[in-house]
C-alpha positions in Angstrom: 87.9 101.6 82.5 88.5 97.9 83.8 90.1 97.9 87.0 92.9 95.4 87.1 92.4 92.6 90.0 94.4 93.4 92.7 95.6 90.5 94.5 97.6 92.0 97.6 93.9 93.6 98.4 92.6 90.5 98.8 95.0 88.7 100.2 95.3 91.4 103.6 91.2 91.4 103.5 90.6 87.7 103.6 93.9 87.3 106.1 92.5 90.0 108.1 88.5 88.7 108.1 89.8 84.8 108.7 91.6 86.3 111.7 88.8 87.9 113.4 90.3 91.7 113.3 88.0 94.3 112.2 89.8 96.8 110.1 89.4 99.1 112.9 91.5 96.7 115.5 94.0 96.1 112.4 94.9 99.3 111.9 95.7 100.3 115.3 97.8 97.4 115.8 100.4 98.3 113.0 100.1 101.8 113.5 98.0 103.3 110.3 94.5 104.7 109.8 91.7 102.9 108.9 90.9 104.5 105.6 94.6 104.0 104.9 93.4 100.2 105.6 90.6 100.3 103.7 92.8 101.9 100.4 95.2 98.9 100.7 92.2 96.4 100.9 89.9 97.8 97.8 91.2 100.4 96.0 94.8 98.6 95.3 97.1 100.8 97.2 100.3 99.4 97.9 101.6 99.7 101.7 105.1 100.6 102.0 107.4 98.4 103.1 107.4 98.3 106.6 103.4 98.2 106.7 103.2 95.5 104.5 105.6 94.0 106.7 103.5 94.0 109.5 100.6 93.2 108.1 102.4 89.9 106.9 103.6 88.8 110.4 100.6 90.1 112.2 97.9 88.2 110.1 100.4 85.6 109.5 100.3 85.5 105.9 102.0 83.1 103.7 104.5 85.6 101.7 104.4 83.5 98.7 100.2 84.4 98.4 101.4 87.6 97.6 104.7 87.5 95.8 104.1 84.9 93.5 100.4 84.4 93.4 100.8 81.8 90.2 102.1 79.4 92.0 99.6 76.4 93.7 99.6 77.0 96.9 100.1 74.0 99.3 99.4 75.3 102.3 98.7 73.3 105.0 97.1 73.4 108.5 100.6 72.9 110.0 102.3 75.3 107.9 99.7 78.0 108.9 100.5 76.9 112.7 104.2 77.3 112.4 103.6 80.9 111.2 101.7 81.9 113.8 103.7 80.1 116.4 106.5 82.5 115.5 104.4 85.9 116.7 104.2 84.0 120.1 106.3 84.8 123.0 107.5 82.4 125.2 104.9 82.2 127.9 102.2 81.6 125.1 104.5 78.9 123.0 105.4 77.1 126.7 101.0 77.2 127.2 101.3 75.6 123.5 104.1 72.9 123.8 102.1 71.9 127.1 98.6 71.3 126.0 100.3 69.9 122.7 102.3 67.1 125.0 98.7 66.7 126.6 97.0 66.2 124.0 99.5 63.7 122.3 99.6 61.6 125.7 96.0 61.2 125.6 95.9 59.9 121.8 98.5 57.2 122.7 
């Protein structure tokens, strides 16, 4: 039987690898097991809802990878940025906004 590519697999496994979490680390963060993990990853289960929302925001994965997968993706360094800049709190985006002023001074 030929096993349909599953996209959504690879999208969470190659978020999840670029972001240095081992699937162990992952699944404790949003609350599921590993082998629940591993089914999402490479045997094409589909999380629920509220998993697959936080695997989205805690890998910081461009939505549009997954739901429409046809489409060119134009992602760019500064897009990737802004969406993890929105998992930051505010002591972490005021460290940010610092060093970015810093470093801006220092190319002028």
């Amino acid at each position: 039987m030929h096993k349909k590519h599953d996209i959504l697999g690879d999208v969470i496994k190659s978020a999840r690898q670029n972001s240095d979490f081992t699937m162990e680390s992952l699944a404790a963060k949003i609350g599921v097991t590993e082998r629940h993990l591993y089914r999402i990853e490479n045997e094409g289960q589909k999380p629920s809802f509220d998993v697959l929302f936080k695997l989205i925001r805690e890998l910081s994965i461009d939505p549009d990878k997954i739901f429409y997968p046809e489409k060119l993706s134009k992602e760019s360094e500064i897009e990737n940025l802004i969406r993890m800049l929105y998992s930051c709190d505010n002591r972490i985006l005021k460290t940010i906004i610092s060093t970015a002023k810093v470093l801006i001074k220092e190319l002028e």
